[in-house]
GUFI-731507 format. One record per residue (C-alpha): residue number from 0; residue in three letters; x, y, z. Coordinates in nm, 2 decimals, always signed. Example, Ala and Ser with C-alpha at 12.3 -4.5 7.8 and 13.67 -1.06 7.14 Angstrom:
BEGIN
> 0, ALA, +1.23, -0.45, +0.78
> 1, SER, +1.37, -0.11, +0.71
// end
This chain:
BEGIN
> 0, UNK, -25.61, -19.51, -14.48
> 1, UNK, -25.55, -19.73, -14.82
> 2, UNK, -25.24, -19.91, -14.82
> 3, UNK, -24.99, -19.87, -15.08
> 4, UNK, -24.82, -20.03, -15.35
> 5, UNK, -24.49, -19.97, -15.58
> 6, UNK, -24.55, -19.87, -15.93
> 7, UNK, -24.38, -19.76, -16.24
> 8, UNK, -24.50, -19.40, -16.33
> 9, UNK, -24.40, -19.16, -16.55
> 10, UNK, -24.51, -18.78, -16.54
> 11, UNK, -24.40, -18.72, -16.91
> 12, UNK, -24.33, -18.86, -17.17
> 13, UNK, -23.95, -18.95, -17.33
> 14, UNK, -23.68, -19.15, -17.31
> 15, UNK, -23.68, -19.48, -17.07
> 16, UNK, -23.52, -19.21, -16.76
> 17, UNK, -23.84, -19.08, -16.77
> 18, UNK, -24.01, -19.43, -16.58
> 19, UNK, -23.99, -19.38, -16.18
> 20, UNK, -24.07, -19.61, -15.94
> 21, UNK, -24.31, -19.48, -15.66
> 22, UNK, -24.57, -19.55, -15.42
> 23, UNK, -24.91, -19.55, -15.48
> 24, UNK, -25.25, -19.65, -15.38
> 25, UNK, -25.35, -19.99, -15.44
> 26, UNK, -25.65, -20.05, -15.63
> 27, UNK, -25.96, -20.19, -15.47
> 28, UNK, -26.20, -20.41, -15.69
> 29, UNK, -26.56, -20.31, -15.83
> 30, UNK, -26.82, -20.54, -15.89
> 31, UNK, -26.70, -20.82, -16.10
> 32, UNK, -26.39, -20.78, -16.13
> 33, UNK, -26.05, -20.92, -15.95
> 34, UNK, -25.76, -20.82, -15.79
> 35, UNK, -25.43, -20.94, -15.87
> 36, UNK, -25.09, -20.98, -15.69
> 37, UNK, -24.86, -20.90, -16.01
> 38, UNK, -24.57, -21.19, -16.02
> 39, UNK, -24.42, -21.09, -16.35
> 40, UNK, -24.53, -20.88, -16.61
> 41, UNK, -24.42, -20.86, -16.99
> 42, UNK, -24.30, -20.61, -17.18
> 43, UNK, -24.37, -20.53, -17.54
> 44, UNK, -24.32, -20.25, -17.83
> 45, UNK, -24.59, -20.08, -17.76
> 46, UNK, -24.48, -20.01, -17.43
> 47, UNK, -24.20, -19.80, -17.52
> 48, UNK, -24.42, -19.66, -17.82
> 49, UNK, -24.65, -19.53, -17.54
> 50, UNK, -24.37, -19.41, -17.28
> 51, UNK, -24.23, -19.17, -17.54
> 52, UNK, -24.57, -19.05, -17.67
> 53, UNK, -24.69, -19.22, -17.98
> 54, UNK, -24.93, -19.52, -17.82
> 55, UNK, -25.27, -19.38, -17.76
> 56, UNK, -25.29, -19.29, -17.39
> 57, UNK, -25.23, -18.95, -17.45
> 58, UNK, -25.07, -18.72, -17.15
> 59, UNK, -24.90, -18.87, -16.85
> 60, UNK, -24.92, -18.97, -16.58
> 61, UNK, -24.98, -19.36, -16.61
> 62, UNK, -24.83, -19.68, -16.51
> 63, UNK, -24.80, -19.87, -16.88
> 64, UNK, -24.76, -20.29, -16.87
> 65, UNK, -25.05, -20.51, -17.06
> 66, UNK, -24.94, -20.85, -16.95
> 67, UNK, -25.03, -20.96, -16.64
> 68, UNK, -24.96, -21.32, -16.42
> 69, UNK, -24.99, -21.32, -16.06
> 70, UNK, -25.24, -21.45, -15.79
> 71, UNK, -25.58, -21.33, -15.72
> 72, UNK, -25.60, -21.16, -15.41
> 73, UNK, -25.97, -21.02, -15.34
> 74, UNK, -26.27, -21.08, -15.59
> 75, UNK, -26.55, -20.82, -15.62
> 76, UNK, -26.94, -20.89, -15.59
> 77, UNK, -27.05, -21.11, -15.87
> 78, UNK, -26.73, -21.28, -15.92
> 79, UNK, -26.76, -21.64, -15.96
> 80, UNK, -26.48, -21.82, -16.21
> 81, UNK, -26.20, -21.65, -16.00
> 82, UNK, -26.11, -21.69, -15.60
> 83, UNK, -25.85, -21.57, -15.35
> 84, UNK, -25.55, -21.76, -15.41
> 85, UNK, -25.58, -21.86, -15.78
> 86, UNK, -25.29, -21.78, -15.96
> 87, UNK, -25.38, -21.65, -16.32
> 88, UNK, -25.26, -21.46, -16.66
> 89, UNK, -25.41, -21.27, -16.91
> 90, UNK, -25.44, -20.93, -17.05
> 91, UNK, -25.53, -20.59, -16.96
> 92, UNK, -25.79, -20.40, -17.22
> 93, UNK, -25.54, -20.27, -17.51
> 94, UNK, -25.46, -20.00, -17.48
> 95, UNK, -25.69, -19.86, -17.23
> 96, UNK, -25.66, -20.09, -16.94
> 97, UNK, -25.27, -20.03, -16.87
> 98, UNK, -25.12, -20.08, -16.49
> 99, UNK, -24.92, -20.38, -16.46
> 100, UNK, -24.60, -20.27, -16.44
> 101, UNK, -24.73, -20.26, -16.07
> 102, UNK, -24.76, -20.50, -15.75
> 103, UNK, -25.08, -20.50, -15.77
> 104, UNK, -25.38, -20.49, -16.07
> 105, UNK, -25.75, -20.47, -16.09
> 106, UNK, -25.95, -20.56, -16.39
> 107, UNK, -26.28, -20.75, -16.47
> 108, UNK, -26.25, -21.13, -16.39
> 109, UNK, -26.27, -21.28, -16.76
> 110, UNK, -25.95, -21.09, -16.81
> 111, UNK, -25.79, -21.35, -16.67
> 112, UNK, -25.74, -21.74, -16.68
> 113, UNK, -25.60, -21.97, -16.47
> 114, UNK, -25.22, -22.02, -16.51
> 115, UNK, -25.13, -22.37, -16.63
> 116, UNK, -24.97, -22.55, -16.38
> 117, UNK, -24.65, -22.63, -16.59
> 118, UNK, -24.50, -22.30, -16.63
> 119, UNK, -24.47, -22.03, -16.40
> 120, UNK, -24.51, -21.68, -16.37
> 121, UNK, -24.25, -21.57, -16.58
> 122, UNK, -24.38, -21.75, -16.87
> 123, UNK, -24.67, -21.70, -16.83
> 124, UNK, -24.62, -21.35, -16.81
> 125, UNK, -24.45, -21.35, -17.09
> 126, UNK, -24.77, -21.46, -17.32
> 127, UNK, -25.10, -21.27, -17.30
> 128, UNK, -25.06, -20.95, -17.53
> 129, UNK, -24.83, -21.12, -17.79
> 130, UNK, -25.02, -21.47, -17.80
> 131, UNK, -25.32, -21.30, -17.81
> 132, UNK, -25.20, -21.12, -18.11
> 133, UNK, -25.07, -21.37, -18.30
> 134, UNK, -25.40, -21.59, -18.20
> 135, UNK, -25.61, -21.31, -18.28
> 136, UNK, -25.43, -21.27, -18.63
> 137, UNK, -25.36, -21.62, -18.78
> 138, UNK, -25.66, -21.80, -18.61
> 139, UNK, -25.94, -21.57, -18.58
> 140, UNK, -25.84, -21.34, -18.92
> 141, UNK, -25.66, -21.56, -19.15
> 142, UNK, -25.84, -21.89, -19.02
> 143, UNK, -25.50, -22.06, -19.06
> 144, UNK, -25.55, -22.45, -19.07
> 145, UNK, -25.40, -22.73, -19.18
> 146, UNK, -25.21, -22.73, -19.54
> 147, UNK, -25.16, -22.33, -19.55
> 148, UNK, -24.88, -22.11, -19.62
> 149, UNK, -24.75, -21.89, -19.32
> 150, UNK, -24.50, -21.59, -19.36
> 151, UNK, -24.43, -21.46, -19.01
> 152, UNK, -24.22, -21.17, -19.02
> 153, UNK, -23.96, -21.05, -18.71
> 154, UNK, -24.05, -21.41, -18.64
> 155, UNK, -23.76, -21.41, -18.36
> 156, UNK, -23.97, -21.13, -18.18
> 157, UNK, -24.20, -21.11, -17.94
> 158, UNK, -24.52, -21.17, -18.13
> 159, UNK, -24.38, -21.36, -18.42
> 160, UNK, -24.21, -21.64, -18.23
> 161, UNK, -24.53, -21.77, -18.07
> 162, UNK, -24.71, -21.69, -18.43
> 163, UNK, -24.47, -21.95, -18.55
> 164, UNK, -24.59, -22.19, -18.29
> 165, UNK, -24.98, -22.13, -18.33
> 166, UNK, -24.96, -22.13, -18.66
> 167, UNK, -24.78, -22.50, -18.61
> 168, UNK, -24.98, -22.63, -18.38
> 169, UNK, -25.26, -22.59, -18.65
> 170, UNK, -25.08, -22.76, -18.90
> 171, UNK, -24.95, -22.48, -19.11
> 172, UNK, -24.61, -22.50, -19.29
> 173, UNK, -24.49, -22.14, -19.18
> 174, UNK, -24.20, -21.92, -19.36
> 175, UNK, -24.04, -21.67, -19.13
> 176, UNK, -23.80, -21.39, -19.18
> 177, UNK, -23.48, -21.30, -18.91
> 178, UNK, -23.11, -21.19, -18.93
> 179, UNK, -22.87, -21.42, -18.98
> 180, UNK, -22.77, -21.50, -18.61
> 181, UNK, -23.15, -21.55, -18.57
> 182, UNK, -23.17, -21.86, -18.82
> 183, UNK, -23.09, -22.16, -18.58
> 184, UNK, -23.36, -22.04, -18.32
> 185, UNK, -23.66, -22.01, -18.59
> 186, UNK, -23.60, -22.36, -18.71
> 187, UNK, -23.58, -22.48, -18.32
> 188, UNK, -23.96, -22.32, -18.25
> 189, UNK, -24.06, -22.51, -18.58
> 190, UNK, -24.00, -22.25, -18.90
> 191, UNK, -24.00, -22.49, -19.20
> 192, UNK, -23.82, -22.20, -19.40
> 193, UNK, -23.65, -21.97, -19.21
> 194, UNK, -23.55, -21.65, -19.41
> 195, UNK, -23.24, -21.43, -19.40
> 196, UNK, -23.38, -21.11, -19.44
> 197, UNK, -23.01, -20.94, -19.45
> 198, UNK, -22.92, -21.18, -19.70
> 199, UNK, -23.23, -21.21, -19.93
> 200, UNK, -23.51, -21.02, -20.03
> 201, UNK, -23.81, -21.25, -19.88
> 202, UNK, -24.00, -21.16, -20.12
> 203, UNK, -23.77, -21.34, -20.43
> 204, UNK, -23.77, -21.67, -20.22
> 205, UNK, -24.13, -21.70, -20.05
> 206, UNK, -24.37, -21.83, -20.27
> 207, UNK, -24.74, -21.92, -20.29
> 208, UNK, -24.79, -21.81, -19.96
> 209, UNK, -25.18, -21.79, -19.80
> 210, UNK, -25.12, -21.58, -19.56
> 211, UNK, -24.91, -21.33, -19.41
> 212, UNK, -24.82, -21.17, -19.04
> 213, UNK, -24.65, -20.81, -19.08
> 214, UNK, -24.55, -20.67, -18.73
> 215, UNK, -24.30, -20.45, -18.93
> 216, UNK, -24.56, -20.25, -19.15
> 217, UNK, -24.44, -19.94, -19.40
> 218, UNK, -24.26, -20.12, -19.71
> 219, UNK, -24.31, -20.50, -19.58
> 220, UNK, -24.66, -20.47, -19.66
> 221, UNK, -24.63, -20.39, -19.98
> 222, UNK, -24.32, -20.64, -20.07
> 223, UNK, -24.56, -20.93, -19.89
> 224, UNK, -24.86, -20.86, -20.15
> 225, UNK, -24.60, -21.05, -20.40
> 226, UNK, -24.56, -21.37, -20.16
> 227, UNK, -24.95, -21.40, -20.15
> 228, UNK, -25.18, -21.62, -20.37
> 229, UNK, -25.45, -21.42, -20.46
> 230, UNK, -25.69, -21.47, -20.24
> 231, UNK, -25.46, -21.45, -19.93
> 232, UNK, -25.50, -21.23, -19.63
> 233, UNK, -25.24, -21.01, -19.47
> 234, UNK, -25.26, -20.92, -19.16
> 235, UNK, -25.09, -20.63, -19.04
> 236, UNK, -24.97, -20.49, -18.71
> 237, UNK, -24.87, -20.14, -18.74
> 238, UNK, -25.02, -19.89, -19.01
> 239, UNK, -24.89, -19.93, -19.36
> 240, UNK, -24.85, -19.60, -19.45
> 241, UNK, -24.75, -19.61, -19.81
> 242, UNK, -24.98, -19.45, -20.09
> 243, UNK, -25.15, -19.66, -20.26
> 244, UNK, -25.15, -20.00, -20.04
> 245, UNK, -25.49, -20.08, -20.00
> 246, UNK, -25.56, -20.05, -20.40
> 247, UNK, -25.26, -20.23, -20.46
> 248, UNK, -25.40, -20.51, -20.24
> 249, UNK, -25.75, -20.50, -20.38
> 250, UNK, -25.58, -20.57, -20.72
> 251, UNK, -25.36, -20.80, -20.64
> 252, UNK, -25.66, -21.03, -20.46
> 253, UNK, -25.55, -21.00, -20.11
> 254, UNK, -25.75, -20.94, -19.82
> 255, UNK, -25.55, -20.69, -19.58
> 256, UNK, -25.66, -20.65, -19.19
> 257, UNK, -25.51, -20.40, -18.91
> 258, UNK, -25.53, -20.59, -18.61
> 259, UNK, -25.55, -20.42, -18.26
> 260, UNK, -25.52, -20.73, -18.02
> 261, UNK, -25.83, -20.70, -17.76
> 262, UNK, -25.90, -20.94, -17.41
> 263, UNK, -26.04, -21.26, -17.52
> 264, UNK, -26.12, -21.54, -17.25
> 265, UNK, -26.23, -21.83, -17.54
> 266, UNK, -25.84, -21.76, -17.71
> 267, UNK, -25.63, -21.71, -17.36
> 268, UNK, -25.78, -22.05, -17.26
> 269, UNK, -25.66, -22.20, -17.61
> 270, UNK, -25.35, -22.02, -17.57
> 271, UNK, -25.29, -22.18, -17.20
> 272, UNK, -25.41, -22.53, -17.30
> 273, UNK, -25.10, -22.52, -17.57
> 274, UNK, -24.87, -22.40, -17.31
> 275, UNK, -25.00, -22.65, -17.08
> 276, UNK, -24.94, -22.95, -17.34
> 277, UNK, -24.59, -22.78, -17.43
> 278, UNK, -24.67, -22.67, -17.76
> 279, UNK, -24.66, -22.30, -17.69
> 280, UNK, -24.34, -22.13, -17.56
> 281, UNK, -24.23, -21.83, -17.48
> 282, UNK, -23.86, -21.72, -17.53
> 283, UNK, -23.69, -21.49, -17.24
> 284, UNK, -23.41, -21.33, -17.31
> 285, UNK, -23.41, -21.13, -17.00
> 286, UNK, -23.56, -21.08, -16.65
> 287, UNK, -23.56, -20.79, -16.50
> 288, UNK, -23.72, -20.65, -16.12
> 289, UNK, -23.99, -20.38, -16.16
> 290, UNK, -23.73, -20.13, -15.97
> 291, UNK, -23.51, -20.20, -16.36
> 292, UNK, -23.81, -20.11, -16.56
> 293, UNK, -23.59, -19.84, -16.73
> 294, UNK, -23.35, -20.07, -16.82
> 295, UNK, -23.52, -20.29, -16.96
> 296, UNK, -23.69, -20.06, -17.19
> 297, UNK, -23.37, -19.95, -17.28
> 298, UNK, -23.33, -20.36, -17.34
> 299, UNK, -23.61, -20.37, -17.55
> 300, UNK, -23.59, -20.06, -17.80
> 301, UNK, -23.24, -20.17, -17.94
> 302, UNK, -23.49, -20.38, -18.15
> 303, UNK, -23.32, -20.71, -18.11
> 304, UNK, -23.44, -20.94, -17.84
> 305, UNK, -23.52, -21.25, -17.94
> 306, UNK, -23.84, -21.34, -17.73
> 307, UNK, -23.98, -21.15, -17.43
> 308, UNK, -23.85, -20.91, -17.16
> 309, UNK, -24.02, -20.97, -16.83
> 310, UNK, -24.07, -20.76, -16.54
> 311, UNK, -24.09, -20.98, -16.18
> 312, UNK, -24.22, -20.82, -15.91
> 313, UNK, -24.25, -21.13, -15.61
> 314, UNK, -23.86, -21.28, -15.59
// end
């Protein structure tokens, strides 16, 4: 008989009533891969995108939850970076690979790193899908280095806060848009020009900028072509949908990327080496138990957290 496991599950899709918390089976692992004891779990965007039908997972049922830090609990044959007991973080395949809003997670080995020894679960928890994307976007994309220009838009969110702190930590100087209550926390995690986007329109006051990190998309794409230098990239995170973008990027000199964030051992590791040394953060603004999963993307779709939501699992 397999043993059993609690899990968040939904049957349809809708509103955040529609997430249950039930028992399942837990997952056994295949060759080369790991299972995981889920500690905490993040949440981000895309999870309520998917819970209400616009991700790309299609038709319930499924368990959503990317982020993953826990402890390794059995390794499967061929395994050898990862044993019983290590505790370690990463990311599930986007957006394929979903299941950790769960006690339990398989998934190959080199999905995971080991947790830095400085933070804990929560944090760490809090870091794989959105560092990842930022890393993913400034580093590997833009090739952000010392002496450039960074715009980071919704830089009090999830994604753009720890842009603003890679992008730092390679010795960018790094413009970054929030409300007004938002101001004093983006010059705390390093913004050398925070912008009032309810005050201002960012693109009258950024100037000569090299590159640019849109999670927004529609109408902020095509305001940010007039912040970049020609020659600059943008890198966006959702679809911009307006007519016309792409040739109005192509004329005005800018490079413009979709990103999709994908698992990436090489950039985790970078990712926990800055943690580890304190120079990557993550903001929580809230904690919740898996059995508040439903609050919590109730939390997260007012569209005003500043940081990470986390899911713990272990008290």
């Amino acid at each position: 008989m397999s043993e059993k496991m609690r899990a968040v599950r939904q049957d349809v899709t809708g509103g955040p009533d529609v997430l249950k918390l039930v028992e399942v089976d837990r997952p056994v692992p295949g060759p080369t891969e790991v299972l995981v004891r889920v500690h905490a779990a993040g949440l981000n965007p895309t999870d309520w995108k998917h819970r209400a039908g616009k991700g790309f997972l299609g038709d319930p049922p499924f368990t959503l939850g990317w982020d993953v830090s826990g402890v390794v609990e059995a390794v499967g044959v061929g395994v050898t970076i990862h044993k019983p007991g290590d505790e370690v973080f990463g990311m599930l395949r986007y957006p394929f690979g979903v299941g950790s809003h769960a006690d339990y997670v398989t998934a190959p080995s080199r999905t995971f790193v080991r947790k830095p020894e400085g933070i804990d679960h929560v944090q760490a928890g809090a870091l794989p899908l959105a560092a990842l994307t930022a890393w993913q976007s400034l580093v590997d994309t833009a090739g952000v280095r010392e002496g450039r220009r960074v715009l980071v838009h919704a830089a009090a969110g999830g994604v753009g806060h720890l842009a603003v702190q890679i992008a730092k930590a390679r010795g960018a100087e790094v413009l970054g848009t929030a409300g007004t209550g938002k101001q004093g926390f983006l010059r705390r995690i390093g913004v050398d020009e925070p912008i009032d986007y309810t005050a201002v329109d960012f693109a009258d006051v950024a100037k000569d900028v090299d590159v640019v990190l849109d999670p927004i998309g529609g109408e902020y794409g095509t305001r940010s072509l007039r912040v970049l230098r020609p020659g600059g990239v943008l890198v966006s995170l959702l679809r911009n949908a307006e007519e016309g973008f792409a040739d109005a990027a192509e004329e005005a000199g800018v490079r413009w990327e979709r990103l999709l964030v994908e698992p990436d051992h090489h950039a985790l590791r970078q990712i926990a080496a800055l943690a580890e040394a304190g120079r990557l953060h993550a903001e929580i603004e809230e904690v919740f138990p898996l059995e508040e999963a439903a609050r919590a993307h109730e939390r997260g779709e007012t569209g005003h957290v500043t940081g990470k939501l986390v899911l713990t699992m272990v008290d």
